[in-house]
C-alpha positions in Angstrom: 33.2 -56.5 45.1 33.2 -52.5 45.0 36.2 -50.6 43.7 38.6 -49.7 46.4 37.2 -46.1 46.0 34.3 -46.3 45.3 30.9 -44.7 47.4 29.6 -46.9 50.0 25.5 -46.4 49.9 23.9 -44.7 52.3 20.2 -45.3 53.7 18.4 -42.4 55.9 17.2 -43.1 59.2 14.7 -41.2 61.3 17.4 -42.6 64.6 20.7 -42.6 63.5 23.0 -40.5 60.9 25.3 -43.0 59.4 27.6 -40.3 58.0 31.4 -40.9 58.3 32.2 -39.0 61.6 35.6 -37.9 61.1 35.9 -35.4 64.6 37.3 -31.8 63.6 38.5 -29.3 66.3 38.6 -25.9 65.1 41.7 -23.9 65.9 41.5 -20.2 67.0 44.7 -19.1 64.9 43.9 -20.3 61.8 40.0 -21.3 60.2 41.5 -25.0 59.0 40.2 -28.3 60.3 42.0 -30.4 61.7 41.1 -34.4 61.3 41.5 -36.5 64.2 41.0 -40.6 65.0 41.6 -41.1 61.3 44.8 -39.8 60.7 47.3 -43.2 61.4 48.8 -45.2 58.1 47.5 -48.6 57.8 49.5 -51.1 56.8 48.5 -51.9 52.8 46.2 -55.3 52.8 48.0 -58.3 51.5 45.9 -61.2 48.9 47.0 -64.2 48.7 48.7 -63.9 45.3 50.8 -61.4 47.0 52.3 -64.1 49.5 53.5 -66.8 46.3 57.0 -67.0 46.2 58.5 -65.0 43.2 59.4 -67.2 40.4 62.6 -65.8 38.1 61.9 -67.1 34.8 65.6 -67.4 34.3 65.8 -70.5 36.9 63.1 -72.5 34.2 65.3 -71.9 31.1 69.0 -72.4 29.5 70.0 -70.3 27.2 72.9 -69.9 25.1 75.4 -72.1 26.3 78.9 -73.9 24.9 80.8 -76.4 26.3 79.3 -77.0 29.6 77.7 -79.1 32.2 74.8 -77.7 33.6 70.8 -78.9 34.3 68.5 -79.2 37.1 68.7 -81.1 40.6 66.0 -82.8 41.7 63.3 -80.6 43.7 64.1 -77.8 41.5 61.5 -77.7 38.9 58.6 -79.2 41.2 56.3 -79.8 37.5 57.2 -76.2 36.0 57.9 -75.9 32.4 61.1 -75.6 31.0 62.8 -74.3 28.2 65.9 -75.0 26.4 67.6 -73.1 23.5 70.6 -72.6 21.6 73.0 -74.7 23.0 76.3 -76.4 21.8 78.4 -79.2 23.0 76.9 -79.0 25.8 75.3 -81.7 28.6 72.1 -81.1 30.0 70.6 -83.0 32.8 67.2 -82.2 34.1 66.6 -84.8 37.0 63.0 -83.6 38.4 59.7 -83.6 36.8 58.2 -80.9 34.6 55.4 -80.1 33.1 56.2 -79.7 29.4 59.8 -78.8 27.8 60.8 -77.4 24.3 64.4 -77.8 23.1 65.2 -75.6 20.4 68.2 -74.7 18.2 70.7 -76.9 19.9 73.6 -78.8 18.6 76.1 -81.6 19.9 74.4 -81.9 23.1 73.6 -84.9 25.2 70.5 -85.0 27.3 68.9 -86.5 29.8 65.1 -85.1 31.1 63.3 -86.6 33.5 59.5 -87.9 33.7 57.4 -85.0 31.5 54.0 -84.5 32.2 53.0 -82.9 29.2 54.8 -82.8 25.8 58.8 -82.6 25.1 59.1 -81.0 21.6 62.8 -81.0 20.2 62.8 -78.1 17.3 65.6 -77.2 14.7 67.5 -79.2 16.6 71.2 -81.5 15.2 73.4 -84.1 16.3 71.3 -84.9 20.1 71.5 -87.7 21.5 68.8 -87.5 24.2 67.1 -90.1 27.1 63.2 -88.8 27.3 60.3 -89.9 29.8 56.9 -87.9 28.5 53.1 -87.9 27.6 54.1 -86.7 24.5 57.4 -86.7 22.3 57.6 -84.3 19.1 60.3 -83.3 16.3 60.3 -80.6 13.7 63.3 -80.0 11.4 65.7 -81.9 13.2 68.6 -84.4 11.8 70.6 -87.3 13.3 68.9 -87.9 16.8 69.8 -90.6 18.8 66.6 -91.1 21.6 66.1 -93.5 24.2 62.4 -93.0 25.2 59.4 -93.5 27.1 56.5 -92.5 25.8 52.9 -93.1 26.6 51.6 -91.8 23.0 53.2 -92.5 19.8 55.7 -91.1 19.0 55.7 -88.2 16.2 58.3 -86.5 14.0 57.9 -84.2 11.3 60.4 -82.5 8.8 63.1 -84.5 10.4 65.9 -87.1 8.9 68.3 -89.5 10.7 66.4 -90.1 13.8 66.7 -93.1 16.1 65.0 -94.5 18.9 65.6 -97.1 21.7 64.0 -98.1 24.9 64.5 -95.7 28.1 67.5 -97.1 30.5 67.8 -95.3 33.0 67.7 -94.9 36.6 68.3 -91.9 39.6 67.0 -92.6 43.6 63.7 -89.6 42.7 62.6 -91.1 39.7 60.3 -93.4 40.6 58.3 -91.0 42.5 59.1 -87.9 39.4 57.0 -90.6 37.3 54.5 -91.0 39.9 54.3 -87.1 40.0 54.2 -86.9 36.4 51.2 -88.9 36.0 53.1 -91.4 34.2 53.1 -95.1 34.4 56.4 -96.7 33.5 54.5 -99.6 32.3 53.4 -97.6 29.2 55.9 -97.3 26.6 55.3 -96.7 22.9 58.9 -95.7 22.3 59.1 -97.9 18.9 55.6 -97.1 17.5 57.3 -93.8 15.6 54.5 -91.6 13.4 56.2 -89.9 10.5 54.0 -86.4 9.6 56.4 -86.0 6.7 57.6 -89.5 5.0 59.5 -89.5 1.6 58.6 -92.3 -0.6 61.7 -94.9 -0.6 63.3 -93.5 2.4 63.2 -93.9 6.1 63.4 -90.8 7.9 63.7 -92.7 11.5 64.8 -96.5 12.5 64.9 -98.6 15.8 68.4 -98.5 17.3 70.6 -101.4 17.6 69.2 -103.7 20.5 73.2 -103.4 22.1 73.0 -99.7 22.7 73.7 -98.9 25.4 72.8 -95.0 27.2 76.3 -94.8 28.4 77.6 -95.1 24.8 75.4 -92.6 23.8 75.0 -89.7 26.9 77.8 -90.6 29.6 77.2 -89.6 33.3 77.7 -86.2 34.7 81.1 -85.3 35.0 82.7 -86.1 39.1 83.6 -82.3 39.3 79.8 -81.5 38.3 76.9 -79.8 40.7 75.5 -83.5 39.5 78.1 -86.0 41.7 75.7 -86.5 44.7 73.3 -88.0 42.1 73.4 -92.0 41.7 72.5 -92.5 38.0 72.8 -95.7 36.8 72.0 -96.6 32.9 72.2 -100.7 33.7 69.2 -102.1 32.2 68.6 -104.3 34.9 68.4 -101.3 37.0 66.4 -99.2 34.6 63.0 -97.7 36.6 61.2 -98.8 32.8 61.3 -102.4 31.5 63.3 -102.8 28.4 61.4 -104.1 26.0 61.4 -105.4 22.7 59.2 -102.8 21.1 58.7 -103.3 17.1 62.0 -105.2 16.3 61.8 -108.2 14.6 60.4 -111.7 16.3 63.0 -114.5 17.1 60.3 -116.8 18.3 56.4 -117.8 17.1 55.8 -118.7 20.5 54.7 -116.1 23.3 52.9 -115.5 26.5 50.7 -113.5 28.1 50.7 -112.6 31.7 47.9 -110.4 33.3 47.9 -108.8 36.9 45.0 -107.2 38.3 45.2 -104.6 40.9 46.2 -105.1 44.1 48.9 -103.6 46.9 51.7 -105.3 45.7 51.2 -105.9 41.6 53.8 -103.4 40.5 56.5 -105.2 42.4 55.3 -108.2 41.4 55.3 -107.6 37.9 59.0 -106.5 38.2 59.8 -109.6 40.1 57.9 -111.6 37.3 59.8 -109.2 34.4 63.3 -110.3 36.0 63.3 -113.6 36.5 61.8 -114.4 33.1 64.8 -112.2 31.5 67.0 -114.1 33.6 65.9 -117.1 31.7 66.2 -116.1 28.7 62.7 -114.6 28.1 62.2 -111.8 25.8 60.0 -108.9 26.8 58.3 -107.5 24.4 55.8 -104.9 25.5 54.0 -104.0 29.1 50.6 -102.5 29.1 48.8 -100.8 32.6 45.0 -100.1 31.3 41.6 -99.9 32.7 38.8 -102.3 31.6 35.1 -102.2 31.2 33.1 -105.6 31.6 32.4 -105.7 28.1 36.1 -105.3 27.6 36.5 -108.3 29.9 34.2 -110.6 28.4 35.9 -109.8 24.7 39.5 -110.8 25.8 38.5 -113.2 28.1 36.0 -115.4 26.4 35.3 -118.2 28.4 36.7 -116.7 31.9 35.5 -113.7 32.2 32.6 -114.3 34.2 35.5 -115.0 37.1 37.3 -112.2 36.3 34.3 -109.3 36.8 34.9 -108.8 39.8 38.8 -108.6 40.0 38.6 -105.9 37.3 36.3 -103.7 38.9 38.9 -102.8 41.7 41.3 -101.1 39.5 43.7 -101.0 36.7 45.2 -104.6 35.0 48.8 -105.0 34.2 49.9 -106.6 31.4 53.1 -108.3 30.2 54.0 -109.9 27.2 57.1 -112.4 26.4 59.3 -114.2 24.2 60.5 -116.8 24.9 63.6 -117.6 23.3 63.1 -119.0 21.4 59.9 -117.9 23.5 58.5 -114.8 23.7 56.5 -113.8 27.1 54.2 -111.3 27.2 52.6 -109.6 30.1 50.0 -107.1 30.6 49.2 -105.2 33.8 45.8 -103.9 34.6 44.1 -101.6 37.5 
């Protein structure tokens, strides 16, 4: 592609002269030549970079805020990143998914973001108490954190003290799809697998949270005055868009099970079904899994069977969940 003004070629033919021909008249009062055909403004051409709707980096950040409510509807963020920054006593809700979101230099707040495609990264950051859904989940010189998370990586902090971590509870009417748009699965959750960059020898910079906590103890719903109202939240476990599960806490029971689901229209609903009754009964879940498998993979966890299971596996990902019971522990794993 040429420069806008720059020479077009020329080639010489015996027939034709393929010089521009601009038509001059000449006048009799004056020797000056006047152009004519070419002389009309043309409208400026238009890419289609020039057509994208302007983005204002001010509606993708907070900033320097005390004592408020503020956040994000859902639709409003449509997988942009987001920032967050030096904030006090405030509460933040973010109800949409984003591509990746840094929260820096904030105290006193309560936070709730929703699904994360990317990585959340809380930095110089006090007193939070935060419910996270995210690839990735990272601290750096942070104190006293309460989170309730989802994540589908391990967890990491680094030059941080008094941090605590629970399952994700938490549920709006968008989420479900938010995760779907995030390219999460709410089957994957290593929310208790915590890596310290940074331990100090005879102390524990993080710990599990009680299993009684409860999100509404820790970051209450949006105020009834609030841009927020129209939004159903509910933090009700049994309503929770993630299973609540066990995680790394301490066993009650010797005896588990494993339940597998291969793909199919309906295994996501079924596994829930499955997830609820069982808790109903008593049943403990302690950790969901949604992976792919190989044959070879097949034939390594299931032995004897696998030959009959080949086939199932090829159509997609298997789900799998695993349980306590109490005292008998269940455990069930889905797979595509």
């Amino acid at each position: 592609m040429g420069c806008f003004f720059s020479k077009k070629s020329k080639r010489k033919s015996d027939k034709e002269d393929l010089t521009p021909t601009t038509t001059t008249v000449e006048t009799t009062t004056t020797s000056n030549a006047v152009p004519l055909g070419n002389n009309t403004d043309e409208a400026p051409k238009q890419y289609s970079w020039d057509k994208r709707e302007k983005v204002d980096p001010k509606d993708y950040m907070l900033t320097g805020l005390k004592d408020v409510t503020v956040g994000r509807l859902p639709g409003k963020l449509n997988g942009q990143q987001f920032v967050i920054q030096e904030c006090e006593n405030c509460n933040i809700y973010v109800f949409d998914h984003s591509a990746t979101i840094t929260i820096d230099d904030c105290v006193n707040c309560r936070i709730v973001l929703g699904p994360i495609k990317g990585s959340v990264f809380f930095r110089d950051c006090k007193d939070i108490k935060c419910v996270v859904a995210c690839q990735q989940f990272r601290t750096r010189d942070c104190k006293k954190m309460e989170v309730f998370l989802c994540c589908a990586t391990q967890p990491i902090i680094e030059s941080s003290t008094g941090m605590k971590f629970g399952c994700f509870q938490y549920y709006y009417p968008e989420l479900a799809f938010h995760f779907k748009d995030a390219g999460l699965s709410i089957f994957n959750n290593n929310w208790s697998n915590i890596h310290d960059f940074t331990p100090v020898s005879g102390e524990n910079n993080w710990s599990l949270l009680p299993e009684a906590s409860a999100v509404q103890d820790a970051v209450p719903a949006p105020d009834a005055e609030s841009e927020f109202k129209s939004v159903r939240i509910s933090s009700d476990p049994t309503r929770s868009i993630v299973p609540l599960t066990k995680g790394g806490r301490r066993k009650d029971s010797e005896e588990s099970c494993l339940f597998v689901f291969f793909a199919g229209e309906y295994t996501t609903a079924n596994a829930r079904k499955l997830i609820d009754e069982a808790t109903a009964k008593g049943f403990v879940l302690v950790q969901t899994k949604e992976v792919s498998m190989h044959p070879e993979d097949v034939k390594r966890v299931f032995q004897n069977s696998a030959e009959d299971l080949v086939e199932a596996v090829t159509r997609g990902i298997l789900l799998f969940v695993f349980f306590f019971v109490v005292f008998f522990v269940c455990c069930c794993l889905l797979l595509r």
